[in-house]
ROMISE-361698 format. One line per field, with one value per residue (C-alpha): z, y, x; residue number from 1; residue in three letters. Coordinates in nm, 3 decimals, decimal comma. Layout:
! ROMISE-361698
pz c(Z	...) $
py c(Y	...) $
px c(X	...) $
num c(NUM	...) $
residuo c(ala	...) $
***
This chain:
! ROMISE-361698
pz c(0,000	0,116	-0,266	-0,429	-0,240	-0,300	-0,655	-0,713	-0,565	-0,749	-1,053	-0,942	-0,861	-1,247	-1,368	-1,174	-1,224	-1,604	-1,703	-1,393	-1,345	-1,223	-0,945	-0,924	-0,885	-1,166	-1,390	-1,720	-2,073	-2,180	-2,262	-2,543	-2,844	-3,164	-3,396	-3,674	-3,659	-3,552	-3,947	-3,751	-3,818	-3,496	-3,280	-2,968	-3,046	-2,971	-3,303	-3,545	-3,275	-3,287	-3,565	-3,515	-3,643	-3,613	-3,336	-3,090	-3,138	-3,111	-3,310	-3,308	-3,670	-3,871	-3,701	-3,790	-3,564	-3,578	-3,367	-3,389	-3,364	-3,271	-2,935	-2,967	-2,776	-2,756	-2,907	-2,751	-2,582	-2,290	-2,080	-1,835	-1,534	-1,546	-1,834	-2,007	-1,870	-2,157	-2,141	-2,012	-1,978	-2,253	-2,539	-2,826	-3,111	-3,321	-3,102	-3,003	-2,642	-2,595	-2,253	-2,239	-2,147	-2,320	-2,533	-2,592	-2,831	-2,588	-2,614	-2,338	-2,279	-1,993	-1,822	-2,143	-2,292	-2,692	-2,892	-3,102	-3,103	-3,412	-3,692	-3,909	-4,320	-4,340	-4,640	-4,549	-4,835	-4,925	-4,738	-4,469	-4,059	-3,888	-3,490	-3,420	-3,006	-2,817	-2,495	-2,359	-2,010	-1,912	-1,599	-1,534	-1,602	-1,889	-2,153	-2,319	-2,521	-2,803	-3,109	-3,496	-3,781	-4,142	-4,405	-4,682	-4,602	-4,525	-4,421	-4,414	-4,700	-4,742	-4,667	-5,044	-5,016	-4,739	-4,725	-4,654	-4,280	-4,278	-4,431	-4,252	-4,220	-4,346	-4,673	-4,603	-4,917	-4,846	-4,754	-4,367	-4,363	-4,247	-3,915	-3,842	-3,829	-3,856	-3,608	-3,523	-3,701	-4,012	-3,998	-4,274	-4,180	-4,302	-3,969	-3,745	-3,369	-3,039	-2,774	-2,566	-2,302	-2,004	-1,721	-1,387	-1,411	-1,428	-1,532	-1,876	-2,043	-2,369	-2,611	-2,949	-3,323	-3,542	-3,919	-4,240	-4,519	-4,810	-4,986	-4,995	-4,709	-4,397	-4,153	-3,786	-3,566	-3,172	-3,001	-2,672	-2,555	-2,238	-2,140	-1,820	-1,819	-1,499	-1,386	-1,419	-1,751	-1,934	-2,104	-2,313	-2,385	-2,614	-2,645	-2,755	-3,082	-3,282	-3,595	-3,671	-3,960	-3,802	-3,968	-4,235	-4,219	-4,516	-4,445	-4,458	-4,166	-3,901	-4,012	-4,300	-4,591	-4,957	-5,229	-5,467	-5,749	-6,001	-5,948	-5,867	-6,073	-5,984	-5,720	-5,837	-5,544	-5,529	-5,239	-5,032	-4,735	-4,533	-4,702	-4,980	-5,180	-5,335	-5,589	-5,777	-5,935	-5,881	-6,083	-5,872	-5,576	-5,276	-4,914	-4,921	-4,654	-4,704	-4,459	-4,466	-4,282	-4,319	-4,501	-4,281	-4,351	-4,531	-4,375	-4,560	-4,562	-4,455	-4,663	-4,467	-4,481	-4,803	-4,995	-5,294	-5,263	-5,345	-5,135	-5,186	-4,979	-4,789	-4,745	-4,411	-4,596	-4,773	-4,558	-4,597	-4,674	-4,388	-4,084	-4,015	-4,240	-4,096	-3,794	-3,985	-4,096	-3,855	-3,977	-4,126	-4,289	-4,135	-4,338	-4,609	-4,527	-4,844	-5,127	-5,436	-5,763	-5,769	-5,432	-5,322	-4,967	-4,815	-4,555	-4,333	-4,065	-4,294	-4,262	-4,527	-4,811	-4,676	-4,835	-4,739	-4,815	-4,876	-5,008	-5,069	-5,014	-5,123	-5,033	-5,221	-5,326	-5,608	-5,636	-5,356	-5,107	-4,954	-5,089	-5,051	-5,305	-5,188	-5,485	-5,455	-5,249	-5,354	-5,259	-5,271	-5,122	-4,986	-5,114	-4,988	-4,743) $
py c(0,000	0,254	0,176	0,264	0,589	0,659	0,588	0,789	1,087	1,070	1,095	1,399	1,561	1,485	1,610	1,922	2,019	1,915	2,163	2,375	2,424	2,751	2,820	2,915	3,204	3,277	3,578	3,436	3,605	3,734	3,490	3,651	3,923	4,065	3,774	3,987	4,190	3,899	3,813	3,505	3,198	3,007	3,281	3,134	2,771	2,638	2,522	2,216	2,037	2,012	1,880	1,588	1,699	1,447	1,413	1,478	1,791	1,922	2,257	2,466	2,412	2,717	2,781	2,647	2,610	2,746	2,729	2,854	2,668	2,349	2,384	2,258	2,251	2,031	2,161	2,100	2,191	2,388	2,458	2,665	2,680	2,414	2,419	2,085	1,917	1,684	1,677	1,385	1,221	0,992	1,117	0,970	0,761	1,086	1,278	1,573	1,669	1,572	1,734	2,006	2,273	2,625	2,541	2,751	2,689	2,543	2,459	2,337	2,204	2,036	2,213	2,445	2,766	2,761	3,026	2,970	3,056	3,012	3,230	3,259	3,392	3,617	3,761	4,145	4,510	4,650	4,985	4,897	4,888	4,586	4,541	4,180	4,158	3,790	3,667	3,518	3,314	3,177	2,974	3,188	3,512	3,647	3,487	3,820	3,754	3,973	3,978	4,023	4,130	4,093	4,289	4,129	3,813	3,648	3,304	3,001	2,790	2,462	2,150	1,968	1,600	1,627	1,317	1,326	1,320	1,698	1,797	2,072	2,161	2,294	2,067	1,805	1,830	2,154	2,101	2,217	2,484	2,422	2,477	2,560	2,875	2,827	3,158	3,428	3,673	3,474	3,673	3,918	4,270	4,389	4,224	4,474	4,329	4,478	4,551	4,240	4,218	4,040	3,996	3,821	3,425	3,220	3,540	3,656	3,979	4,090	4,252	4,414	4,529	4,757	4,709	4,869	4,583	4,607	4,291	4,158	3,886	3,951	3,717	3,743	3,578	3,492	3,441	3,337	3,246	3,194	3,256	3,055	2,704	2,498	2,164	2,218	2,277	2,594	2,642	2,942	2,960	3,186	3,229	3,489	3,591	3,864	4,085	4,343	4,638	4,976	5,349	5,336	5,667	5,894	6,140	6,122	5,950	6,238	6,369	6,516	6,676	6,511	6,796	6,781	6,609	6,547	6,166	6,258	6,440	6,737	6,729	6,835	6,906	6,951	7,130	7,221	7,443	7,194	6,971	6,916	6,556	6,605	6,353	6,245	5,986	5,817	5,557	5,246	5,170	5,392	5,500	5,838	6,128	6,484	6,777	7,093	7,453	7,752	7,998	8,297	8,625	8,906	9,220	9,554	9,753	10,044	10,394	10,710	10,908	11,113	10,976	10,752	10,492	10,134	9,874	9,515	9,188	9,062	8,687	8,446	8,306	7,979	7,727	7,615	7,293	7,105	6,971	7,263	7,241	6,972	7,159	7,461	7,253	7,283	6,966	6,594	6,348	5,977	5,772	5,539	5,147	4,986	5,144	5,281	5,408	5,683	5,875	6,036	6,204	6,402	6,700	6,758	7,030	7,284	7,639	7,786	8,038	7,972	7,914	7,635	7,554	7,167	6,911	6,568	6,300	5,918	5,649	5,339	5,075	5,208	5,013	4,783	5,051	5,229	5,592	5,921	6,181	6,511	6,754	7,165	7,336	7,361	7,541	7,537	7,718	7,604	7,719	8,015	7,954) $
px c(0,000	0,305	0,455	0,166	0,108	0,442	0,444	0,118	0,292	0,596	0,329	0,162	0,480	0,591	0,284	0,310	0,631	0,646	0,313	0,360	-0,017	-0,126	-0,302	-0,666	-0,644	-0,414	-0,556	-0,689	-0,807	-1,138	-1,359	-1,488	-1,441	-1,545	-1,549	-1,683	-1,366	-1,121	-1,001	-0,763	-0,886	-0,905	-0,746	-0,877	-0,745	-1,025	-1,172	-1,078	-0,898	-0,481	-0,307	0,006	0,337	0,697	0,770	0,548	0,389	0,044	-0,008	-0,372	-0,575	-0,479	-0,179	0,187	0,510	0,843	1,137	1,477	1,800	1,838	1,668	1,331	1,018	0,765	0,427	0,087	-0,274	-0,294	-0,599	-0,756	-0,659	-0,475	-0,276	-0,138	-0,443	-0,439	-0,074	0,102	-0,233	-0,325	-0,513	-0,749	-0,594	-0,649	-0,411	-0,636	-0,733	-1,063	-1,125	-1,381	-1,193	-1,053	-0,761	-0,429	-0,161	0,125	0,485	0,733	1,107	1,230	1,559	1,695	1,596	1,445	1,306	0,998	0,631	0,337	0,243	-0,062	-0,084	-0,420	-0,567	-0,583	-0,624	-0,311	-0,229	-0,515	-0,370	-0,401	-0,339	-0,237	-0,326	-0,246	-0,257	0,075	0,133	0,471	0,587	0,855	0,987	1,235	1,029	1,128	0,774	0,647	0,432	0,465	0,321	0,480	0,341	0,433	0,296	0,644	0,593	0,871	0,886	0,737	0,988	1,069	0,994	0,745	0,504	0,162	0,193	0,335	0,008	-0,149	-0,485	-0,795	-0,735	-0,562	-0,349	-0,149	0,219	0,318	0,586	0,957	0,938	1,262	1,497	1,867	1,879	1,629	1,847	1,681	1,353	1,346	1,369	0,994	0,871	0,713	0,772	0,592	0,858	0,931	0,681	0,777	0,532	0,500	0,521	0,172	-0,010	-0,195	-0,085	-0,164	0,032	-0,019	0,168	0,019	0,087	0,012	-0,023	0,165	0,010	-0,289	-0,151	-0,013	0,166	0,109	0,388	0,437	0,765	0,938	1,278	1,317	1,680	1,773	1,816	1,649	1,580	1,183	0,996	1,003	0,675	0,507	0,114	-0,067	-0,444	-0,718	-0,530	-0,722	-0,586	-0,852	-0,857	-0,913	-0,918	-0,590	-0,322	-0,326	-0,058	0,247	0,486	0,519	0,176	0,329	0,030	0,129	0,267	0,013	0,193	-0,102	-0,196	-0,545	-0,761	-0,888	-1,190	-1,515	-1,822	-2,196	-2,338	-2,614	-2,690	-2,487	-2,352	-2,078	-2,009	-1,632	-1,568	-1,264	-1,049	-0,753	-0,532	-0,619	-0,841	-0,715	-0,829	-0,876	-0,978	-1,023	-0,943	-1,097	-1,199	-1,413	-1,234	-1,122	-1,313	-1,156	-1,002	-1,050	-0,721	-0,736	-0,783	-0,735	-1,083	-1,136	-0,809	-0,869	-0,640	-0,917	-1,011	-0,923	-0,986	-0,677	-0,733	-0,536	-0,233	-0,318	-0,175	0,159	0,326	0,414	0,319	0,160	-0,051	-0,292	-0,262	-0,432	-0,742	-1,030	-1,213	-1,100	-1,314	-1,280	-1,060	-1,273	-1,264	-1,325	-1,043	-1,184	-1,085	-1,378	-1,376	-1,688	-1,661	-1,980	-1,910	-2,185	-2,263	-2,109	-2,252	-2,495	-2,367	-1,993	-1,652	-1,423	-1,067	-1,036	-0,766	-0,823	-0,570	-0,554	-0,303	-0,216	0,014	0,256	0,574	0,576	0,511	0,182	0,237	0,001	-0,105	-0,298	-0,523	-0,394	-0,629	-0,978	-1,233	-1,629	-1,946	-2,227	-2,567	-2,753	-3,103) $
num c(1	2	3	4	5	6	7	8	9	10	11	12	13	14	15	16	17	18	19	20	21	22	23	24	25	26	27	28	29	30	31	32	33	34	35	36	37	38	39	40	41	42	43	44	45	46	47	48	49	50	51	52	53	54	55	56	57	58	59	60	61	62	63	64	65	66	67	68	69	70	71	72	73	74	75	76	77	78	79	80	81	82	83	84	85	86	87	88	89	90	91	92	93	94	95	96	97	98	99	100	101	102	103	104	105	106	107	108	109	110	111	112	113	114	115	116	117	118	119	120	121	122	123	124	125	126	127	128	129	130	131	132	133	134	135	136	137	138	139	140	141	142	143	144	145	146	147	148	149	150	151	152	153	154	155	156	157	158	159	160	161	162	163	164	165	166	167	168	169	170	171	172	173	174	175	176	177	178	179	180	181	182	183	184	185	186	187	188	189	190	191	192	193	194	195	196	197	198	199	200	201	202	203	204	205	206	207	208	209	210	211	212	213	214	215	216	217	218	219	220	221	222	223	224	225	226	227	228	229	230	231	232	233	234	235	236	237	238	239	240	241	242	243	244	245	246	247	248	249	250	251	252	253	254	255	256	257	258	259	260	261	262	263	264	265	266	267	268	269	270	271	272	273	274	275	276	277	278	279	280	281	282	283	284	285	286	287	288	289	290	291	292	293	294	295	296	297	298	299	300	301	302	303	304	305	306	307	308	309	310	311	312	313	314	315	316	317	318	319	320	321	322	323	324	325	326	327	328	329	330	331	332	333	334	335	336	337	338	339	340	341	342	343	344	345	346	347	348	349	350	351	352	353	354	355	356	357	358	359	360	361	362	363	364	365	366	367	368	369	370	371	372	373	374	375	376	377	378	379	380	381	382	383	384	385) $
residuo c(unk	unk	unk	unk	unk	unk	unk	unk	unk	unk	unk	unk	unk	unk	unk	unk	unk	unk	unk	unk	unk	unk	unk	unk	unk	unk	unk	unk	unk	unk	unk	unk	unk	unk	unk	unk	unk	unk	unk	unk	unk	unk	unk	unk	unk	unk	unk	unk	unk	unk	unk	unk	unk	unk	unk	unk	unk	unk	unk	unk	unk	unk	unk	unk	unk	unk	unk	unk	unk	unk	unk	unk	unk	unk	unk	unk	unk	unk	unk	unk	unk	unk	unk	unk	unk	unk	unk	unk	unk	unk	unk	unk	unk	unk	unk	unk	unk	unk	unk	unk	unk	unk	unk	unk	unk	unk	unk	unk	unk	unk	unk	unk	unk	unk	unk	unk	unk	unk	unk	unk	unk	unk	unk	unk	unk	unk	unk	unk	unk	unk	unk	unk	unk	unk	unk	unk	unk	unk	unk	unk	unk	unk	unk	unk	unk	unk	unk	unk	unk	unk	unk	unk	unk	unk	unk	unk	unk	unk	unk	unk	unk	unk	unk	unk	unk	unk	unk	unk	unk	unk	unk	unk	unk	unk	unk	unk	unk	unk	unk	unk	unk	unk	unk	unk	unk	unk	unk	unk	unk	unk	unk	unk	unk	unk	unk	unk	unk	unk	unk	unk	unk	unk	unk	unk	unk	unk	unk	unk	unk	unk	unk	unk	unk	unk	unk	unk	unk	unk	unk	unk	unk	unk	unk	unk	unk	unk	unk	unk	unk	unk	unk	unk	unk	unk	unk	unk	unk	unk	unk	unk	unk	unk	unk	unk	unk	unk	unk	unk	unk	unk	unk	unk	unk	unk	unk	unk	unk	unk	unk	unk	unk	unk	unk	unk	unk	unk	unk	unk	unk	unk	unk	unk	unk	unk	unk	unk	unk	unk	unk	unk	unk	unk	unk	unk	unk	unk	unk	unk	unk	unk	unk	unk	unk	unk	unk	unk	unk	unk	unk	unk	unk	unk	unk	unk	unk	unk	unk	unk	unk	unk	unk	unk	unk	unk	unk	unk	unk	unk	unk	unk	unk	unk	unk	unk	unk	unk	unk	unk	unk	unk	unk	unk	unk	unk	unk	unk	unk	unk	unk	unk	unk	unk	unk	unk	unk	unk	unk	unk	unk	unk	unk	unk	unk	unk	unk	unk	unk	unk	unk	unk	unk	unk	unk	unk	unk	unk	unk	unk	unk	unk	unk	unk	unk	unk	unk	unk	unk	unk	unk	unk	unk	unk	unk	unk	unk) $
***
């Protein structure tokens, strides 16, 4: 009876120490988010079960591995609270956790430091912004974790001669990915990464990377390397993924305006008492916002009484190139969603039988690289009552 016990607890102590289970009171995720806005597929991990990859590893449907070096981790489900709940326990002859639990994308090495994480290709529009946000929990500290976004699409290439049991999902026929990274230095420099986020041990913290896309497929990427070797198991989890679209940027980097350099056509408008639709064109589809401000009123100069000198207007200066120019418009459009190749843009709220400065600017993809045009100034007035 005393060998038994004994042997039981030498079991639970393995199964401890190897997925280092949290405690319950152990800060978890949200449980939910926007899945109209969440373009991931499976960014909770919790859908289409975990596919088997040589050797032993266990990686989330829609997701693939990588892992740097020749240090390498063991892949698999995690869970909450506990996490490896499936893991050592035995599993189904299909290889997937079949516990009913909240899954995470898991990976763990017992006594040595390794760098890897998984990524995910996305279809996205060229020259839209895209915020990647993930979860990440670790079992100890300097994880140095962080997240990634690569614009181009980057992804790593698939193995030659693979057979059919590297086949990833959703088809069943397309070839998994090499997994492996001679050295992290082999990421290609067009990968935007967050600043490494370390946080306390057995604790949830998110993290986020904004990206503009500069093809019409993005890659988004998670990483870890823990940098202390140990006699317990290092292990890295990652759950609620999400990459959602917001409001694209049509200036310039430092909130520069465009010189108008005659890629647009020139803006046309149609008004009412309060209201203004500017339309134009532009060479290929584009996001496009326009800024604008009442025009300043006139000043009369002045004529000493009884001389004859004339009277003219004297206008504000027209505002000048520069960043200080967007500072001088009172008013902005918000930036379209959807690009186009003929722009229509309404102003509302605009006063009756009033003049407004305006210049519209569009940004695109021209030569491999999301680039903005701005119109000259126009102007228009809006109908009398």
């Amino acid at each position: 009876m005393l060998k038994k016990v004994l042997i039981a607890a030498v079991v639970l102590a393995f199964v401890v120490s190897f997925g280092r289970g949290a405690s319950a009171l152990e800060p978890i995720p949200p449980s939910a988010q926007d899945a109209e806005a969440d373009l991931l597929r499976n960014g909770h991990f919790d859908i289409g079960g975990f596919y088997w990859r040589p050797p032993n590893h266990f990686v989330a449907s829609q997701w693939f591995e990588w892992w740097a070096g020749p240090s390498l981790p063991e892949f698999l489900d995690g869970g909450i609270v506990y996490h490896n709940i499936c893991y050592p326990l035995p599993m189904d002859p299909s290889g997937l956790c079949t516990k009913d639990k909240n899954h995470s994308q898991g990976y763990i090495r017992w006594g040595g430091p390794y760098i890897a994480g998984v990524y995910q290709p996305v279809s996205v529009t060229t020259c839209a912004n895209y915020r990647f946000e993930v979860y990440n929990r670790n079992d100890a500290d300097n994880y140095h974790p962080k997240v990634g976004i690569d614009p181009t699409g980057w992804r790593l290439p698939v193995q030659p001669g693979t057979d059919p049991l590297m086949n990833c999902p959703p088809d069943g026929v397309s070839k998994c990915p090499k997994p492996i990274l001679d050295s992290p230095n082999d990421f290609p420099s067009t990968l935007v990464w967050s600043p490494e986020f370390d946080h306390q041990a057995f604790t949830w913290a998110s993290q986020s990377v904004v990206a503009e896309a500069v093809s019409t497929t993005i890659s988004v990427w998670t990483y870890a390397a823990p940098d202390e070797a140990g006699v317990a198991s290092r292990s890295t989890y990652w759950d609620y993924a999400s990459l959602v679209q917001f409001a694209p940027e049509t200036l310039l980097p430092g909130k520069w305006m465009p010189e108008p350099d005659g890629k647009l056509s020139t803006p046309t408008y149609t008004s009412t008492l309060t209201t203004a639709l500017i339309r134009w064109t532009t060479s290929q589809p584009a996001f496009s916002q326009v800024y604008y401000r009442q025009r300043p009123a006139p000043t009369v100069s002045p004529c000493p009484p009884g001389s004859a000198c004339l009277v003219h207007n004297i206008y504000l200066p027209i505002v000048a190139r520069g960043p200080a120019q967007v500072g001088e418009f009172s008013f902005k459009t918000v930036p379209t969603l959807t690009p186009a190749s003929n722009q229509s843009v309404m102003l509302t709220g605009l006063e009756p039988d009033t003049t407004y400065d305006y210049v519209v600017v569009s940004r695109w993809l021209e030569n491999g690289a999301c680039n903005s045009s701005a119109s000259a100034m126009g102007t228009l007035t809006t109908q009398k009552p």
